[in-house]
C-alpha positions as CSV (number, residue, x, y, z in Angstrom):
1,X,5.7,38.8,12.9
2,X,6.4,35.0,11.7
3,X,4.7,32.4,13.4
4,X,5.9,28.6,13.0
5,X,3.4,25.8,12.4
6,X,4.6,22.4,15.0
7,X,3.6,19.3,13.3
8,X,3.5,16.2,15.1
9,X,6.0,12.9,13.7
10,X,2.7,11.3,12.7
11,X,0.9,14.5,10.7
12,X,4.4,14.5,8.9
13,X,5.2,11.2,7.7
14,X,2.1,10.5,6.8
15,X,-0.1,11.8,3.5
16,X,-2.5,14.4,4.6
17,X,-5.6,12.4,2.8
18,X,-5.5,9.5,0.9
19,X,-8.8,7.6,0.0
20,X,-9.0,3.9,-1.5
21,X,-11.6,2.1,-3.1
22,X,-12.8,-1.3,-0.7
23,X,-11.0,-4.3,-1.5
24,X,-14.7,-5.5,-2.2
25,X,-15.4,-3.0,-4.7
26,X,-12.1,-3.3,-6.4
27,X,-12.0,-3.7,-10.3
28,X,-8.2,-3.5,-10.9
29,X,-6.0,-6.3,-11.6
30,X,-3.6,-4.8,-10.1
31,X,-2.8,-2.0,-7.3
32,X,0.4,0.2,-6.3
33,X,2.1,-0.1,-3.4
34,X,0.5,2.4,-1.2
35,X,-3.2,0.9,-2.0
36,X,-1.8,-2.6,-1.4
37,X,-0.2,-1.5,2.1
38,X,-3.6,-0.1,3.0
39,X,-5.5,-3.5,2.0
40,X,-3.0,-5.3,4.2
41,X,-2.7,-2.6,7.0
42,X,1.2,-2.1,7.1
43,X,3.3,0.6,5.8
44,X,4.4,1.2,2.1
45,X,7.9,0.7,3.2
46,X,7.6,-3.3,4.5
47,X,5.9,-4.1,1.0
48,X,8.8,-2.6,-0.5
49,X,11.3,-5.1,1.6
50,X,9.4,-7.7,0.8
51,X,9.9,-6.9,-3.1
52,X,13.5,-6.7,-2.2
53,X,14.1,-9.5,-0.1
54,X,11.5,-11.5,-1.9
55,X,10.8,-13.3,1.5
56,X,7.3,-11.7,2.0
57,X,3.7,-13.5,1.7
58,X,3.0,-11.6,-1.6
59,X,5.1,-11.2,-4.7
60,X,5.3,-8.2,-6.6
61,X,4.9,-7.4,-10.5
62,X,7.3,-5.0,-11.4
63,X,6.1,-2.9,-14.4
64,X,8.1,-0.3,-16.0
65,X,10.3,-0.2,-12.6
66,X,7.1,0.1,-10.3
67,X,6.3,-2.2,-7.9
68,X,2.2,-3.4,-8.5
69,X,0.2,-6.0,-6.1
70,X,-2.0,-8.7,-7.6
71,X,-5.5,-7.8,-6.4
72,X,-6.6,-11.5,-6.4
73,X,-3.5,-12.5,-4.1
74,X,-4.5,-9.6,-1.7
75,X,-8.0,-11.1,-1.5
76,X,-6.4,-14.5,-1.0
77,X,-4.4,-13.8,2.0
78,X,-6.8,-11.9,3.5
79,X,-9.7,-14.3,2.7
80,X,-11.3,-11.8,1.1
81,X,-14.1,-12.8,-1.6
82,X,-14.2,-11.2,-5.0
């Protein structure tokens, strides 16, 4: 007998555990986009249109073909102290 596992849209689309260090506590200059989507509570997939479109509040460094988020500008549009 084969029993099926139903996942909700939500349980699929989403990671099943990721964990990020507080923008506080953070020593990086720079973070991917999945951490910076986290910091600035929207989904991976907007950070990646504003790369594209270049019409977002942030601006991306591309390294090596991957996108990476400036740390300091994070902190400065959220108002965030270092």
């Amino acid at each position: 007998m084969q029993t099926a596992t139903l996942h909700s849209i939500e349980a699929r689309q989403q990671p099943a555990f990721l964990s990020f260090t507080p923008l506080a506590l953070e020593t990086r200059p720079a973070v991917d986009t999945a951490a910076a989507a986290y910091y600035l509570s929207r989904r991976p997939q907007t950070l990646r249109g504003w790369a594209c479109l270049e019409n977002g509040p942030l601006r991306p460094i591309r390294i090596m073909g991957r996108l990476a988020w400036n740390v300091a500008e994070i902190r400065r549009l959220l108002g965030v102290s270092a």
